[in-house]
LOLOKOL-50676 format. One line per 10 residues: number of its first residue (from 0); their letters; for each residue x, y, z of C-alpha. Coordinates in steps of 0.1 Angstrom, whole numbers, plus 5000, padded with zeros to 4 digits. Example, Ala and Ser with C-alpha at 12.3 -4.5 7.8 and 13.67 -1.06 7.14 Angstrom:
0 = AS = 5123:4955:5078 | 5137:4989:5071;
END
This chain:
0 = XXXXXXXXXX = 5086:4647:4776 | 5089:4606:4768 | 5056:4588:4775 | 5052:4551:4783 | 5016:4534:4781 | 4993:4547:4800 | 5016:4558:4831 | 5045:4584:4817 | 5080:4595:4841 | 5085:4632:4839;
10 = XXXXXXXXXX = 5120:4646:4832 | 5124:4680:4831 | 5099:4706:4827 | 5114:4734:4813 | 5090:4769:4813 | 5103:4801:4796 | 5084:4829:4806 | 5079:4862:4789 | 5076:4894:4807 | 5070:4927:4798;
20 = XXXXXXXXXX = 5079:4958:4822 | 5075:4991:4812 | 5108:5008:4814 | 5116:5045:4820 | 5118:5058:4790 | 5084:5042:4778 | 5096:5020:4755 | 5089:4981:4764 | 5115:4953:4776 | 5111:4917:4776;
30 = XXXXXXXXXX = 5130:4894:4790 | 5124:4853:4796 | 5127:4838:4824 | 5140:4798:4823 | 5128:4778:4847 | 5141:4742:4852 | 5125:4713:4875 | 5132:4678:4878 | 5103:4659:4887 | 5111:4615:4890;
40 = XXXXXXXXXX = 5076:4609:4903 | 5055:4586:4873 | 5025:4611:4865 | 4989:4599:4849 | 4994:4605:4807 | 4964:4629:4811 | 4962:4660:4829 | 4937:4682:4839 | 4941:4721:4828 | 4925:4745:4860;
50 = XXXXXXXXXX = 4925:4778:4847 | 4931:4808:4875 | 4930:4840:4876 | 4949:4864:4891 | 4940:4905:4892 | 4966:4927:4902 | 4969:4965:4907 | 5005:4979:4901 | 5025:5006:4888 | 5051:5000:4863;
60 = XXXXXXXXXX = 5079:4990:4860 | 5082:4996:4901 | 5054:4969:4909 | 5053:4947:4886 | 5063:4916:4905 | 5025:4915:4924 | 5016:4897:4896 | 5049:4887:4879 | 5062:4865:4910 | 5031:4843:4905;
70 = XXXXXXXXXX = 5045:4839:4864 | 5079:4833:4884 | 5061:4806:4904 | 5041:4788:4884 | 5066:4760:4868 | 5075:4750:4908 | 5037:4746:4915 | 5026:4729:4885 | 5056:4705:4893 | 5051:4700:4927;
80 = XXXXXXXXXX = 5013:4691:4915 | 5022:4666:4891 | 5054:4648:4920 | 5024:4645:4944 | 4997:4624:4920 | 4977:4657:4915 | 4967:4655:4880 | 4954:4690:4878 | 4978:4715:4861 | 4975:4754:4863;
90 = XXXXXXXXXX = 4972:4776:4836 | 4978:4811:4846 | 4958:4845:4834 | 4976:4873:4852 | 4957:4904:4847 | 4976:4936:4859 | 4973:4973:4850 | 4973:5005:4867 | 4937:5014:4871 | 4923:5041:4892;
100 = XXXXXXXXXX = 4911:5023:4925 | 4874:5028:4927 | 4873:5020:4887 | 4891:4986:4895 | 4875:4977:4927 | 4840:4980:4909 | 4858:4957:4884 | 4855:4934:4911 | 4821:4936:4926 | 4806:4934:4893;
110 = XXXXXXXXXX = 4826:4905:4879 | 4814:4888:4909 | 4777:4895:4904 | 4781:4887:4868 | 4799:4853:4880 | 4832:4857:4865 | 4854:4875:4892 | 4893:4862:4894 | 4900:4837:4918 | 4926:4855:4930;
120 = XXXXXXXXXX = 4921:4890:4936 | 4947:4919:4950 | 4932:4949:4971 | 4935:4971:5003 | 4927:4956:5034 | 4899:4976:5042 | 4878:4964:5014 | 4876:4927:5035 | 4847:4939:5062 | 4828:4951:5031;
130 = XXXXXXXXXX = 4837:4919:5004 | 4836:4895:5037 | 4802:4905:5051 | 4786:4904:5011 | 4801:4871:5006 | 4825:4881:4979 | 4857:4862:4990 | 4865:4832:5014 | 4880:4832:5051 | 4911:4812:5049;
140 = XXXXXXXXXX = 4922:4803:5085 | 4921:4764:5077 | 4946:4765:5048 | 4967:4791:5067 | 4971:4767:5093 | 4975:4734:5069 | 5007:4757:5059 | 5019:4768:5090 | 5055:4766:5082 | 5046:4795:5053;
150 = XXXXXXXXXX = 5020:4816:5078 | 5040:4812:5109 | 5070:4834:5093 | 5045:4866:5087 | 5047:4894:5108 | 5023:4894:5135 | 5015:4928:5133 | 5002:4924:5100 | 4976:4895:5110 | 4950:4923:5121;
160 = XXXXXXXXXX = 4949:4943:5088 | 4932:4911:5074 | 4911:4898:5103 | 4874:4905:5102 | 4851:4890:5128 | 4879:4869:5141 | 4886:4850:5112 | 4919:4860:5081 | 4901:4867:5049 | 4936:4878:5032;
170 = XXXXXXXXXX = 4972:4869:5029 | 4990:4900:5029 | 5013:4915:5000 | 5033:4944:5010 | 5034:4968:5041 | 5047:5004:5041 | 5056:5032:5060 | 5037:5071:5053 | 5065:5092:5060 | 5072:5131:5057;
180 = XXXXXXXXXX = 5094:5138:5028 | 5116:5175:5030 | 5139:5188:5007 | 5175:5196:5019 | 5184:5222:4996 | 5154:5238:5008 | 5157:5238:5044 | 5191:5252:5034 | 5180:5277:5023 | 5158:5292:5048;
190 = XXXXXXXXXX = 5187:5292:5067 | 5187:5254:5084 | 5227:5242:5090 | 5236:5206:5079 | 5234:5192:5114 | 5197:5209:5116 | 5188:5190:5084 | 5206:5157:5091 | 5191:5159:5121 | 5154:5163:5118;
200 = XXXXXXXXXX = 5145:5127:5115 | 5156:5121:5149 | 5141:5151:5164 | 5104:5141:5148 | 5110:5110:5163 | 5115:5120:5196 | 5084:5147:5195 | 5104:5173:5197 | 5094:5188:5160 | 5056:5188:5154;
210 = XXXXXXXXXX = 5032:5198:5130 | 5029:5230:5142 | 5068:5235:5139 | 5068:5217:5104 | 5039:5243:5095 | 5061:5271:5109 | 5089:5261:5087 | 5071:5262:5060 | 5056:5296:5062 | 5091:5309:5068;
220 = XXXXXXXXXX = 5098:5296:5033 | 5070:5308:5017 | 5075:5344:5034 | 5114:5344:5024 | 5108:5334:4984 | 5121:5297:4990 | 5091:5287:4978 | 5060:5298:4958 | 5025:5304:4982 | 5014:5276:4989;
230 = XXXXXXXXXX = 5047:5252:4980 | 5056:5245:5019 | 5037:5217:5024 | 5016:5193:5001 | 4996:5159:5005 | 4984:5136:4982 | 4961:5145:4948 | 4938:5122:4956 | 4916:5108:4993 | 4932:5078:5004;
240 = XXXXXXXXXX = 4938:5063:5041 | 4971:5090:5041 | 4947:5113:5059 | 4938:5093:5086 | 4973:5095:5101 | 4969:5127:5117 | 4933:5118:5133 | 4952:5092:5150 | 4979:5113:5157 | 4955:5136:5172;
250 = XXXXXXXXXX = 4941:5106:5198 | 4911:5103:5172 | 4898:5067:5171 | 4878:5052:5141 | 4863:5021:5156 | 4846:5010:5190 | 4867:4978:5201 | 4837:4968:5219 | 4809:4971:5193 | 4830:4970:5160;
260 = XXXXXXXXXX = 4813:5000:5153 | 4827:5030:5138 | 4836:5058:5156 | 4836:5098:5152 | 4854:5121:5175 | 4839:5156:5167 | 4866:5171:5193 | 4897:5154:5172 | 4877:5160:5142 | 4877:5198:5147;
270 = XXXXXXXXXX = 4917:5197:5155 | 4918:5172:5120 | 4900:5198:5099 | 4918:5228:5114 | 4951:5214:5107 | 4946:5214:5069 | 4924:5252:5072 | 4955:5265:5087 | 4977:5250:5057 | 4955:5265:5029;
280 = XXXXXXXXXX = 4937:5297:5041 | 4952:5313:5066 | 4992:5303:5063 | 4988:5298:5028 | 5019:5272:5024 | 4992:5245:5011 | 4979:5250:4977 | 4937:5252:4978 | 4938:5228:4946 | 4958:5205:4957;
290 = XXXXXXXXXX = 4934:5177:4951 | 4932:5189:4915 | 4965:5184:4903 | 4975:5148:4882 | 5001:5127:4899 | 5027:5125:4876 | 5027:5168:4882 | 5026:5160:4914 | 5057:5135:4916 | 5073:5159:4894;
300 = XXXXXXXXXX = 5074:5191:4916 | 5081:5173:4951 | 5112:5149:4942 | 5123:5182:4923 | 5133:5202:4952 | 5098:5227:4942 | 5080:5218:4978 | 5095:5220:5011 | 5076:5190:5031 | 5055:5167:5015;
310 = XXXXXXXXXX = 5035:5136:5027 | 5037:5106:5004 | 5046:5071:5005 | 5075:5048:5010 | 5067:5036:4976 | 5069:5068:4963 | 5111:5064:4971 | 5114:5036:4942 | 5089:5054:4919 | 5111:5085:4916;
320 = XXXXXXXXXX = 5143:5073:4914 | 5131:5050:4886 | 5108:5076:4866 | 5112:5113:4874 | 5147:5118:4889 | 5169:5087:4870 | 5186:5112:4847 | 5193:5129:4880 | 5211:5100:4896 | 5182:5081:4906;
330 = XXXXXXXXXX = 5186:5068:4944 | 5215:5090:4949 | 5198:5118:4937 | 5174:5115:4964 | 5194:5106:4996 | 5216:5139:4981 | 5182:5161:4981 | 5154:5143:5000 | 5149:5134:5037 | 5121:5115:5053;
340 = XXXXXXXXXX = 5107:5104:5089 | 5074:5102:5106 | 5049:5123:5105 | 5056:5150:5135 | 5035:5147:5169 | 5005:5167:5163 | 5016:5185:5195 | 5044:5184:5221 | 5032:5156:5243 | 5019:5132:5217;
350 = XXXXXXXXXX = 5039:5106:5196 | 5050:5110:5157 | 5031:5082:5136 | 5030:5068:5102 | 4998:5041:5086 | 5006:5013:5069 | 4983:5001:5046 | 4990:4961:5036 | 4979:4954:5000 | 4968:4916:5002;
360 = XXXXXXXXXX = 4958:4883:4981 | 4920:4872:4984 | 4900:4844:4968 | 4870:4849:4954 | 4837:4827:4969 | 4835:4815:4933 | 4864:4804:4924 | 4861:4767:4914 | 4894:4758:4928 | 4903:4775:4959;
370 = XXXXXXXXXX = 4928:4751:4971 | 4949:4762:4937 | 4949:4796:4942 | 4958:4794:4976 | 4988:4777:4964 | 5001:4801:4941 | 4998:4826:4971 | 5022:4803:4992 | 5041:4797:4966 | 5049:4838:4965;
380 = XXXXXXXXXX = 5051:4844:5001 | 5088:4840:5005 | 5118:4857:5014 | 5130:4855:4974 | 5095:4866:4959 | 5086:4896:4983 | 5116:4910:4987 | 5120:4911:4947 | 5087:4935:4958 | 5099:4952:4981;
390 = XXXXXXXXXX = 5131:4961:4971 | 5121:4969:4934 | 5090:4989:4948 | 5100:5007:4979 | 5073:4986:5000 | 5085:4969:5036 | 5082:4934:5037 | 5057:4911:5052 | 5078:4880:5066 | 5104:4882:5098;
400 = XXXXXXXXXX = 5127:4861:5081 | 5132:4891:5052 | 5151:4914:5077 | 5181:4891:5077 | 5179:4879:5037 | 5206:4895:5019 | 5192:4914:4990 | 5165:4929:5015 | 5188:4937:5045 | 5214:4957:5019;
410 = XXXXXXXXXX = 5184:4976:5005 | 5199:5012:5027 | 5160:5027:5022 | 5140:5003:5035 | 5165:4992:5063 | 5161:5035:5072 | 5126:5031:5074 | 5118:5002:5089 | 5115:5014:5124 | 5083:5034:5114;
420 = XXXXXXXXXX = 5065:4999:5122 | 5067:5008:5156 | 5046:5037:5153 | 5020:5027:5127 | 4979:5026:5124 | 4957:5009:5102 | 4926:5020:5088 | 4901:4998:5104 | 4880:4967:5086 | 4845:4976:5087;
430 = XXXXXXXXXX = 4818:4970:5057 | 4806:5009:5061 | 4843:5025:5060 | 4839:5032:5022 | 4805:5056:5038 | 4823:5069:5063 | 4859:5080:5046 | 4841:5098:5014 | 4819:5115:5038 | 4843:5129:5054;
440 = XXXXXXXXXX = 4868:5136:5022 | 4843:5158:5012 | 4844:5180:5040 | 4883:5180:5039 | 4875:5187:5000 | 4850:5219:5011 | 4873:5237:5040 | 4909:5234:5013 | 4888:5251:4991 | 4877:5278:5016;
450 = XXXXXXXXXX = 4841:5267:5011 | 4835:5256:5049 | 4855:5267:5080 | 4860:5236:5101 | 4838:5241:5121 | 4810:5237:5094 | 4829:5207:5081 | 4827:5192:5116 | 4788:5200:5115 | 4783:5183:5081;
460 = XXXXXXXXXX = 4805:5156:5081 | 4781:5140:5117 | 4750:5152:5102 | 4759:5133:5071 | 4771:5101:5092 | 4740:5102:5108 | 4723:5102:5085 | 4741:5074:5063 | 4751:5054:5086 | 4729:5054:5117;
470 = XXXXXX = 4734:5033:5150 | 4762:5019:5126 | 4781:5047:5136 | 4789:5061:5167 | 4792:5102:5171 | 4811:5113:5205;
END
C-alpha cells in the first residue's frame, strides 16, 4: 500500500481470511477466503485500530456463518471506513463455540459485571426483557432508522421478538419453524398407504389430524412391535421454548397485553401437563427419561427411522443430513424417510402451530464503540450473508427480499416450510420468563417421571410462581 507524505491513496486492500469448520468426519478444513476492494479516496497515514468483539453460539459445521459472515464482512467495512475519512479500523475477535446455553449466557452476565463483555453479543430473544431492564445491552431504534434502507427489508413479524417496552434492543439472526418430524417407513408399517403418508402434512394443516390422533398412531405402533415402548413419540432432551407450543396451541397465554405481566392459565395448564402424562404413563409411547438422554443419542435414533413422531427443529433438517445420515445420502436420505409439518391442533376445532424462536445480535452498554458494531451487523444483514445461514443451517430467513434470491428460493426445505410462519408464537420478552419457564420445567420434569400427576404439577407449578414471582405474575 504506497504512502505519500502525510496523506496516502489506497489501492487495493486485499484480506485473506482463514476459516476453520468442523467437517463430518471430525477432522478440520480450512479454507481462505480473498477479498478484494478498491478504495480511490486519500486516507490519513495513521489509523486508529478499534478492537470488537463478537460472541457467537453455533453448531458446527451447520452454523458456522453466525460468526463467520462477520470475518466475510469485515474487508468491505474496514474499506468503506477508510473511503468516508473514518480513520478508525476494525480488528475482529470472533469468539464462537457450542456451549451449553445457560453455561454461555452466564458467560455474559458475568463478563459484563467484570467489565469485559463482547460488544457484540448473539442470544435468544427472550433474554432482552431480562439484559434490557438490568442495563446490559443498548436499545438501537436510532441506528435502525439511520439505516433504513437495511431495517426496512426485515420481516415485520420478526420486529416483536426484539421489542421490549416499545423500543428494538436486537437485530435479529435467523427465524425457524418447530415442526413434527414422522418417519415414513414407519407409518408404513403400521399399515399407513403412501397417499396416507404423503398426505399427512396437509391434513395437520387443516386440523383435521391432532394430537390426540398423532398420540393414537403412536400407540398403535408401539402395540404392533413397530416400535419399542415408549419409541412413538419423543421431544427434546433438554427444556427449551419447544414446550410452549402446545400451551399456545391449547389457547394458553403467557403474558397480559395490558400489564406486560406474565400470565398462568391453570385450566390450559392442566390440559399442557396431561398431554405429556398421557405420553409417558399411561400410553407409554413417550420414554419417562427422555430428558436424560445426550443429543447426539438423541439425533441418532430419530433421523434413523427408531421413533415414529418426534418434535425438533427446522435446524435439526441441515444437522442430520450433514452429521448422522450423510453416509446415508444426506438430504435425500431424509425427504426418502422423513416427513414434517406443524404441530397437530391440540383438538378438532383449534389450529396446528409451530414457535419460532429468532436468535439475534445485541450490543453490550459497554462497548466503547457502539456505532462499529452496529456496522458489522448491517454489514451481515443481507440477502448473500443470511441466506449462506439459512441454507447451510436449515434456519428461515429474516429479510423479504431472501424469498426471491436464488440460492435461498432453490433451497426445496426451507421453501416446504416456510408457510409455518403463518401459524407461529413467540415466547414472550419479560425480565422474569427465566423464573417462570424453569418453574414450570420442573413440574413437566416431575409428572414424565411419574413423580406428580398433573394435577399436582398444576398445584406446584402456581404455588411456586406465587411465591417467586408475586404480583409479577398473574394466576387465572
Amino acid at each position: 500500500m504506497p504512502i505519500k507524505g502525510r496523506w496516502g491513496v489506497l489501492g487495493v486492500i486485499t484480506l485473506i481470511l482463514t476459516m476453520a469448520a468442523v467437517a463430518c468426519g471430525g477432522g478440520e478444513v480450512v479454507r481462505d477466503v480473498v477479498r478484494t476492494v478498491e478504495v480511490v479516496k486519500e486516507v490519513p497515514v495513521k489509523v486508529e485500530v478499534v478492537t470488537i468483539t463478537v460472541r457467537t453460539k453455533a453448531n458446527p459445521p451447520t452454523e458456522d456463518w453466525r460468526g463467520n459472515n462477520f470475518q466475510f464482512a469485515l474487508a468491505d467495512v474496514n474499506a468503506a471506513l477508510l473511503a468516508e475519512g473514518d480513520n478508525r479500523q476494525i480488528k475482529l475477535n470472533l469468539i464462537q463455540d457450542n456451549k451449553d446455553w445457560g453455561e454461555y449466557k452466564r458467560e455474559f452476565a458475568l463478563a459484563t459485571d467484570a467489565g469485559n463483555p463482547p460488544d457484540i453479543m448473539l442470544s435468544g430473544h427472550e433474554d432482552i426483557g431480562d439484559w434490557a431492564q438490568n442495563g446490559l445491552i443498548i436499545p438501537l431504534d436510532d441506528m435502525i432508522a439511520a439505516e433504513s434502507g437495511v431495517y426496512d427489508n426485515v420481516i415485520d413479524g420478526l420486529w416483536p421478538s426484539v421489542t421490549f417496552q416499545d423500543k428494538r434492543w436486537a437485530i435479529p439472526q435467523d427465524a425457524e419453524a418447530r415442526p413434527l418430524f414422522w418417519s415414513k417407513p414407519l407409518l408404513r408399517e403400521i399399515g399407513w398407504t403412501d397417499a396416507q403418508v404423503d398426505g399427512l402434512a396437509d391434513k395437520i394443516k387443516s386440523g383435521d389430524f391432532t394430537l390426540q390422533d398423532m398420540l393414537d398412531a403412536a400407540k398403535e405402533a408401539v402395540d404392533k412391535g413397530v416400535v419399542k415402548e415408549g419409541f412413538g413419540f419423543w421431544h427434546r432432551p433438554r427444556n427449551g421454548p419447544d414446550f410452549w407450543l402446545y400451551y399456545y396451541g391449547m389457547g394458553g397465554e403467557t403474558i397480559d397485553s395490558a400489564t406486560g405481566k406474565l400470565v398462568y392459565d391453570k385450566a390450559v395448564g392442566l390440559k399442557h401437563f396431561q398431554f405429556f402424562e398421557d405420553a409417558t404413563q399411561n400410553l407409554k409411547v413417550l420414554v419417562p427419561d427422555v430428558f436424560g438422554r445426550e443429543w447426539g443419542d438423541w439425533h441418532t435414533l430419530v433421523s434413523g427411522n427408531k421413533v415414529l413422531f418426534w418434535a425438533g427443529g427446522s435446524w435439526n433438517w441441515a444437522d442430520w443430513a450433514a452429521n448422522f445420515v450423510q453416509d446415508l445420502g444426506g438430504e435425500a436420505y431424509l425427504f426418502e424417510n422423513i416427513g414434517f409439518g406443524l404441530i397437530p391442533a391440540a383438538e378438532a376445532g383449534l389450529q396446528p402451530v409451530t414457535l419460532t424462536h429468532p436468535l439475534a445480535y445485541m450490543i453490550s452498554s459497554k462497548s466503547e464503540h457502539p456505532d462499529l458494531a452496529f456496522r458489522l451487523i448491517s454489514a451481515i444483514t443481507t440477502d448473500e450473508a443470511n441466506t449462506r445461514h439459512a441454507v447451510g443451517s436449515g434456519h428461515l430467513g429474516i429479510l423479504n427480499s431472501q424469498a426471491s434470491y436464488p440460492a435461498y428460493a432453490e433451497a426445496k426445505f426451507l421453501a416446504d416450510i416456510t408457510y409455518m410462519l403463518e401459524f407461529t408464537t413467540f415466547i414472550p420478552n419479560n425480565p422474569n420468563w427465566g423464573v417462570y419457564t424453569n418453574t414450570w420445567f420442573e413440574g413437566m420434569q416431575a409428572v414424565e417421571s411419574g413423580d406428580m400427576t398433573a394435577v399436582e404439577a398444576v398445584d406446584f407449578v402456581t404455588d411456586r410462581m406465587e411465591a417467586e414471582l408475586g404480583d409479577d405474575v398473574i394466576i387465572r
